[in-house]
Every structure is written in C-alpha cells, then in structure tokens.
C-alpha positions, 0 to 999 in steps of 0.5 A: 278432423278435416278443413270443413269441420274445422272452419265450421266449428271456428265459425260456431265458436264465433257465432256463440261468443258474438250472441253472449256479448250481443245479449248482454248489449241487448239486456243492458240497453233495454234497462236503460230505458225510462221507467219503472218496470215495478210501476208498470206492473203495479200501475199508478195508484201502488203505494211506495212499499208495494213497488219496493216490495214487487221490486225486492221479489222480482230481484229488480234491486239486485246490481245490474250485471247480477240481474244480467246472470239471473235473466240469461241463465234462464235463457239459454234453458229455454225459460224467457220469462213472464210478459209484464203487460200480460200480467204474467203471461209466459213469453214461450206461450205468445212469441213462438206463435209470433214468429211461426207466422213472421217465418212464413211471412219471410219465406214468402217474400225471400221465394218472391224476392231472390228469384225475381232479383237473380234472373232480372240482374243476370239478365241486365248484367247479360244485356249491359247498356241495352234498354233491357238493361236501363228498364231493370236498372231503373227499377231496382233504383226506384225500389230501393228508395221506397221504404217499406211503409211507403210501398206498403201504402202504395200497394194498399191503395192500389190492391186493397181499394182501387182494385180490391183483388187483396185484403188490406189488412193481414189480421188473421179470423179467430179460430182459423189458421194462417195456412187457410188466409194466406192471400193475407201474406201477399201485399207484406211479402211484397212490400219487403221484395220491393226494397230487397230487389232493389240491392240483390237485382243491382248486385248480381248485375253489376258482379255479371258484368264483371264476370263476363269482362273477365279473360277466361269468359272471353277465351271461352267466347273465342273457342267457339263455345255459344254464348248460352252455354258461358253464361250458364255453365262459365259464368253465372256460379261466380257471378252468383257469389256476390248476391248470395252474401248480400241475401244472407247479410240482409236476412236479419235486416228482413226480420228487422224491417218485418217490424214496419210491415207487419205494423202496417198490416196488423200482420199477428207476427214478432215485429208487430209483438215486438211494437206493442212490448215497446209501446207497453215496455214490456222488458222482458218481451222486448229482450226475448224478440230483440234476442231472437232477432240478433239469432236469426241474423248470426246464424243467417250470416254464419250459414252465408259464409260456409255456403260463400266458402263452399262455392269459392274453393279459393276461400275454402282451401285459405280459410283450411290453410290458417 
C-alpha cells in the first residue's frame, strides 16, 4: 500500500471515530433541551396516561444512552426518523429536498467568493503598500465585520427596493423548480461572500507577501526571470496553500452561516428547515441537519488536508514517514 493510501485511510478512520462521538454530542445536547417531546406531539390538552402511553411506544422511557444506540442505528442505515411537528412525516422525504437547494446556494457563492478573494488578495499581496493594496485591504476588513444579516438587509434594500434589479425574497413559486429562479440565488450568495472574502482575500495577501520575501523569489528575481513569470509559476502555488486550508475549514462554517441567510430570505433550504425544527422542537429533525451539518464539515476539513498534503510534498512525504 503505498504513502498516499496510507495517510487517506488514517485520515478516514479518523473522520468516522470524530463523526461517532460528535453524534452522540449532538444527540445528548438536543435531549437536553426544555420540553416534553410526548407533549409536543400530543398537544396540551393530552391526559397523563396518553404522554406515558406515547412515551412507552416511541421508547422515550428508555435510559438515554439506549435511546442514543436505538436513533443511531437507524442512522447509519439511512433511516433518520419521522419529524414530530409534521406528524409523522419522513425526514429523508423534507431534508434531502432542503439540502439539494442549500448545495446549490453554497456552489454559488463558494464560485463568487474563492475567485474573487484569491485574485484581489494575490493582487494586493503583489502590490504590497500601494493603494491598489490599501483599497483591497479595506474592503476585506470592512466585509468581515458585517455579519450576514446586516449585508443581508443592506443588500436588500439596496437591490431589492432602490433599484429593484433582484427579488427580496428567495421563495421559490409552487410547482416551479430552483434551476428556473435562480436570480432568487444572488443576494444569499452574495451575503455569504461578503464575510468570507473578508478572510480568504487577507489570508492570500498576507501568505503572497511572504512568498515574494522569501530567498528563492528573490533569486529568481536576480537571475533576470520577469516578474510575471515568478509570480506565477514561482510564487503563487505556495502562496496558494494558506487559503486553501482556510477555504475548506470554513466550508462548515459556510453551511452553518446559510442558517441566518436563508432565515432572512426565506430561501427553502436546510438552515431555515433547521430554524423552524427549533422553533417547533422538533428533535429528531434537528439531530438530522445538525448531523449532516458536522458531515459536510468533516469531510470538507478532511478533503482540504489531502489536497493541503498533495501541494506540499513537504507534509506528504512526513505524514508518509510516521
């Protein structure tokens, strides 16, 4: 088996012993949260035996940890339950649907943001204290201080009702399908961008600059090569490798913010299906996009760090070597 299989199945082990424990993290918070899920379901006018009754067959009586086993077995079979608040409605039948359009929504801003931030940081690491360099700065400091919901609304009001070039909701017309609204996908995609650029743009300046004061960019500077030809073939793959970590760690947190964005837009996608579980409490339907959350953030950190390995034979021939 050679080094790279070696370190991805390392890395898989480690993905799937994280993902075990952090369901049982996820099962045991959302149990602790107020309320009687037998009530819920019964309403407030159900009689004492009814709840005890409802309680006993759901198995809602068991010890917790046996209530853990029961709910992830059927997980990892693909089973993620009924929803309570939709009476009974299976979650594989609404989540899916959810996160197809929260996918989409994430594609486009990751197609905006990554970009948009590499090219403006590359160019203000290149044009280091030049007002090329003080304009890119700037904005990347002023992106990252507004929250979504702020750009959100400022957006809004700016394309939504002064300009009205782009709808202010993201509600998608009964029988009619995503791919056919998609100017409803702008001002989310861009709300996220915003805060995003703000770190990746910083993070590939602040790494080009460093690249281009190291001594093998100026050697190459000496020999006569041109400049363009340094940045380019010399320069710019390792100073690629600090934005391509920070890409992939916030990947999760890109799924976690879409539950602001998609709240304010009333965008029909997993964080605002997420919102209304907890509003409703409706446990088992948080459990399943919390879960899925923390998925797609373990596999989004896990994929960084072989493609971070991949660029850097460096790490890649010492993660080969232990």
């Amino acid at each position: 088996m050679n080094r790279t299989a070696t370190i991805f199945l390392k890395r898989l082990g480690s993905l799937l012993v994280t993902l075990v424990v952090m369901s049982l993290i996820i099962f045991l918070l959302v149990e602790l949260m107020p309320g009687d899920v037998a009530q819920i379901i019964l309403g407030q006018s159900a009689t004492p035996s009814s709840i005890q009754a409802l309680r006993e067959a759901r198995g809602l009586d068991a010890p917790i940890m046996v209530q853990y086993f029961h709910w992830f077995s059927h997980v990892i079979r693909g089973d993620l339950g009924d929803s309570i608040y939709m009476q009974g409605v299976s979650i594989n039948s609404i989540l899916w649907r959810r996160v197809g359009h929260s996918l989409v929504l994430a594609l486009m801003a990751f197609l905006i943001f990554v970009p948009l931030s590499l090219v403006l940081g590359v160019l203000a690491g290149v044009k280091k204290n030049k007002p090329t360099d003080s304009v890119i700065s700037f904005l990347g400091l002023a992106t990252m201080a507004l929250p979504e919901f702020v750009s959100g609304v400022f957006l809004i009001t700016i394309f939504g009702v002064q300009l009205k070039w782009l709808p202010i909701v993201s509600i998608i017309p009964i029988g009619e399908s995503l791919f056919t609204n998609l100017n409803i996908l702008i001002l989310p995609a861009l709300s996220i961008t915003f805060v995003m650029f703000g770190y990746v743009s910083r993070m590939q300046r602040s790494s080009m600059i460093q690249v281009m004061e190291s001594d093998y960019i100026r050697a190459a500077t000496l020999k006569g090569m041109p400049r363009k030809y340094v940045i380019f073939r010399h320069a710019l793959k390792n100073a690629l490798l600090p934005s391509i970590t920070i890409i992939g760690m916030n990947m999760g947190w890109l799924f976690g913010g879409l539950v602001v964005v998609e709240t304010l837009f009333g965008f029909p996608g997993m964080g605002s299906l997420l919102m209304t579980a907890i509003k409703t409490r409706d446990v088992p339907l948080i459990e399943a996009c919390v879960l899925l959350i923390t998925v797609i953030y373990s596999i989004s950190t896990m994929i960084t760090d072989m493609l971070y390995s991949y660029l850097n034979p460096r790490i890649r021939f010492a993660g080969g070597q232990k």
